[in-house]
N, CA and C of each residue as an Amber inpcrd file, in Angstrom:
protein
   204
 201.9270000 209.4960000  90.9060000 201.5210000 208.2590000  90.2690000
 201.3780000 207.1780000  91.3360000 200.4520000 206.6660000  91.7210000
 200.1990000 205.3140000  92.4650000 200.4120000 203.8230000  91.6410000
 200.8570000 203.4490000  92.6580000 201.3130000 201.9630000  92.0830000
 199.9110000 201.0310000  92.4960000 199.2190000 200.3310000  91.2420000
 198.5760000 199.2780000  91.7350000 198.6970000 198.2780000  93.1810000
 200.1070000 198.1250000  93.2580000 199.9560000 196.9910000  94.5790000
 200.0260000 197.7270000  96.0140000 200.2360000 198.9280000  95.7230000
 200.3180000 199.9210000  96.8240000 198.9800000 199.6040000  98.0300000
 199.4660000 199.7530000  99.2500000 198.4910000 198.8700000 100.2570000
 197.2270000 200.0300000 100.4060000 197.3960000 200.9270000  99.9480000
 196.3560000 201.9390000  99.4540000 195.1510000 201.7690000  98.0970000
 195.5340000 200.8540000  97.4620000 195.0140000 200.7550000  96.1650000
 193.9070000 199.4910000  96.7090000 192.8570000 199.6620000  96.4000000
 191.9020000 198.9420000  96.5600000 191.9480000 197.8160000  96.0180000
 191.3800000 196.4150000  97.0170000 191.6780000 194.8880000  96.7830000
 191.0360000 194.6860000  95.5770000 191.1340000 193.9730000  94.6480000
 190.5540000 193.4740000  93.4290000 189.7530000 192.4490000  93.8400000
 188.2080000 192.0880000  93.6970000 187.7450000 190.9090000  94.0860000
 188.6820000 189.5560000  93.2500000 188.0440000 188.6730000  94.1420000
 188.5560000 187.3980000  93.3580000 187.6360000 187.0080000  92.0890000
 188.7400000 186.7410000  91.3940000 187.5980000 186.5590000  89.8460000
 186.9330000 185.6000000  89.4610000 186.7060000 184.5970000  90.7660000
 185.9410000 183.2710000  90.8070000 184.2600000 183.8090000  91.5770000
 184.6950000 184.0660000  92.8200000 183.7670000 184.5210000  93.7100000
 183.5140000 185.8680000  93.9300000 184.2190000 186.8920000  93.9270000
 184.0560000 188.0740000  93.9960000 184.3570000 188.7170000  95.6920000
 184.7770000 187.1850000  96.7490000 185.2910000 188.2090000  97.4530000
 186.7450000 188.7610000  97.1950000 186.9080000 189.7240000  98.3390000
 188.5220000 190.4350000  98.3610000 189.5560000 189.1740000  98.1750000
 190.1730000 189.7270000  97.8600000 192.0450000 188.7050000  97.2780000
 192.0470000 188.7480000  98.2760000 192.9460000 187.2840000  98.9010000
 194.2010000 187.4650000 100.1280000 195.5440000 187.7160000  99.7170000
 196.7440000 188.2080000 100.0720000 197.6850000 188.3200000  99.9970000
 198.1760000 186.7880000  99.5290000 198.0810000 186.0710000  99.9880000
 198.5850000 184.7920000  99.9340000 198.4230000 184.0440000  98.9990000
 197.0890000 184.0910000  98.5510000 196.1480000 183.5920000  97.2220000
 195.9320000 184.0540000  96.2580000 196.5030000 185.5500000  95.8890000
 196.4040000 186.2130000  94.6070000 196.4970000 186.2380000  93.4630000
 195.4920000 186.2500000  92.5060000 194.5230000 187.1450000  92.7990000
 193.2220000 186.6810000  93.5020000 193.0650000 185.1270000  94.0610000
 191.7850000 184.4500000  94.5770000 191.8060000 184.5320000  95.8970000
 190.7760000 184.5350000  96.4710000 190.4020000 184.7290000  97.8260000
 190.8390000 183.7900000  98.8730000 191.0440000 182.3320000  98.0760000
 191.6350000 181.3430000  99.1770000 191.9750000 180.4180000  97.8680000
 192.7230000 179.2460000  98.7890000 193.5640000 178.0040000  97.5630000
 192.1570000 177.1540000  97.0610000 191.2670000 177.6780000  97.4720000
 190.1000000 176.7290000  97.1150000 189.8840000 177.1960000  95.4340000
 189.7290000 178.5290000  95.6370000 189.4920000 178.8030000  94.0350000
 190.1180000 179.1090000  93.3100000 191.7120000 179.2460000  93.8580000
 192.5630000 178.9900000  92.8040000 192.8780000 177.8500000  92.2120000
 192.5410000 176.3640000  92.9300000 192.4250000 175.3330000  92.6830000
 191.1120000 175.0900000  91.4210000 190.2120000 175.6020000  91.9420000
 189.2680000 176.0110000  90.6560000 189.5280000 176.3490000  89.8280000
 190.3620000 177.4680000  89.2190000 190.9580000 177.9490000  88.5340000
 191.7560000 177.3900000  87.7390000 192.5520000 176.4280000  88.9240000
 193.1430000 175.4820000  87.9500000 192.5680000 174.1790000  87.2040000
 192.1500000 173.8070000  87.9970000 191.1220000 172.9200000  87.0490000
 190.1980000 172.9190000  86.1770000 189.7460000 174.2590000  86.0820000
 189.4050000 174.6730000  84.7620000 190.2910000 174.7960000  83.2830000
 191.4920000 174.9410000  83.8200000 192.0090000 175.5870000  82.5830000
 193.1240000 174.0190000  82.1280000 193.1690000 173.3720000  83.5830000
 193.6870000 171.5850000  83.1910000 192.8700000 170.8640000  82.2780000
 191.0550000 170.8050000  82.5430000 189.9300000 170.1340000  81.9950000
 189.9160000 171.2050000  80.4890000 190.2350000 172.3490000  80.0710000
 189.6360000 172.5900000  79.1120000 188.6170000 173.7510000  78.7940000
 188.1570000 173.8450000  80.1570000 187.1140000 174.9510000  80.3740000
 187.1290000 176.2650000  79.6230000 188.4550000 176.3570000  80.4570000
 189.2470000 177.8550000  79.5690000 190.1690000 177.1840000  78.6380000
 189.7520000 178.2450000  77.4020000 191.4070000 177.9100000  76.5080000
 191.3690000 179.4600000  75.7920000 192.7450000 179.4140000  75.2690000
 192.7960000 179.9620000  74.4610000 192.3560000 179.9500000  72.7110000
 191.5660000 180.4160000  72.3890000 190.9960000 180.0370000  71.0660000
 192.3380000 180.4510000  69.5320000 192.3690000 179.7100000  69.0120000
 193.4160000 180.1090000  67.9210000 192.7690000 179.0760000  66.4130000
 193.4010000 179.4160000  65.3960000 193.2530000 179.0760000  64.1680000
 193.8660000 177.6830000  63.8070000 194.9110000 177.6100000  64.6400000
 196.1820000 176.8400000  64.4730000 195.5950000 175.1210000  64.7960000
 196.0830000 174.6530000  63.8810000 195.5380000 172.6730000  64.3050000
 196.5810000 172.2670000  64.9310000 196.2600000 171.4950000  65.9400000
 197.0080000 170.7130000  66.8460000 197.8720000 169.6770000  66.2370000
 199.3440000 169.7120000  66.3590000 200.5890000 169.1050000  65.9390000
 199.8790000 167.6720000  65.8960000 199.2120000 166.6380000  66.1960000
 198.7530000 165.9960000  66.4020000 197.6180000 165.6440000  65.9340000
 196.5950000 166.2910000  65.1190000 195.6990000 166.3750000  63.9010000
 196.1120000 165.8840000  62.9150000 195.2410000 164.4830000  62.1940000
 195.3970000 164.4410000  60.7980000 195.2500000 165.3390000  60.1060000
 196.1000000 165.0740000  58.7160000 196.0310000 166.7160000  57.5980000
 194.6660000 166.4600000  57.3280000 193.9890000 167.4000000  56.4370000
 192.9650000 168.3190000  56.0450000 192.4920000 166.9680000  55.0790000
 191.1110000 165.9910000  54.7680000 191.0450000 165.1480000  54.2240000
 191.3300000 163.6280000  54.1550000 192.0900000 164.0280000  55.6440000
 192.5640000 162.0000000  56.1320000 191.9270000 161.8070000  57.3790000
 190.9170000 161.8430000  57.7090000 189.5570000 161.6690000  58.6760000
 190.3110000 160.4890000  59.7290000 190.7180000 160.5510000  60.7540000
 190.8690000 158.8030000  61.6180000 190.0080000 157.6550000  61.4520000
 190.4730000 156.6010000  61.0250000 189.7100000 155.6900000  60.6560000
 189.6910000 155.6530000  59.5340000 189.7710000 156.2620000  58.4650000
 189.3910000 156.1900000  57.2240000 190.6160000 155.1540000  56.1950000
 190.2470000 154.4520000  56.0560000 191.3560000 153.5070000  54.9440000
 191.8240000 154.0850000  53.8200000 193.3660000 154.0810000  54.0470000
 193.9820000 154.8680000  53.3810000 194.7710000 154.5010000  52.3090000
């Protein structure tokens, strides 16, 4: 059985750019696009999609703004 991180197991590109991972930056090729990475997922870019309304949503029928 081989272990994924085994220095035998072939580099995974980086999943921004597609070159090889560095050790250092993993899984991204340098802090540049892990910084990308992160700022995508700070701004919104990426999310996770769910059903669920934000703790912070008026209930269902009380619109903001609306005189109540």
């Amino acid at each position: 059985m081989s272990d994924a991180s085994s220095p035998s197991a072939p580099a995974k590109p980086c999943p921004l750019c597609g070159k090889p991972a560095s050790a250092r930056h993993k899984p991204f090729c340098s802090q540049r696009c892990a910084t990308i990475d992160l700022a995508r997922w700070i701004t919104g870019t990426y999310r996770v999609p769910t059903d669920e309304t934000p703790e912070d949503a008026p209930p269902p029928g009380e619109e903001e703004g609306e005189p109540g």
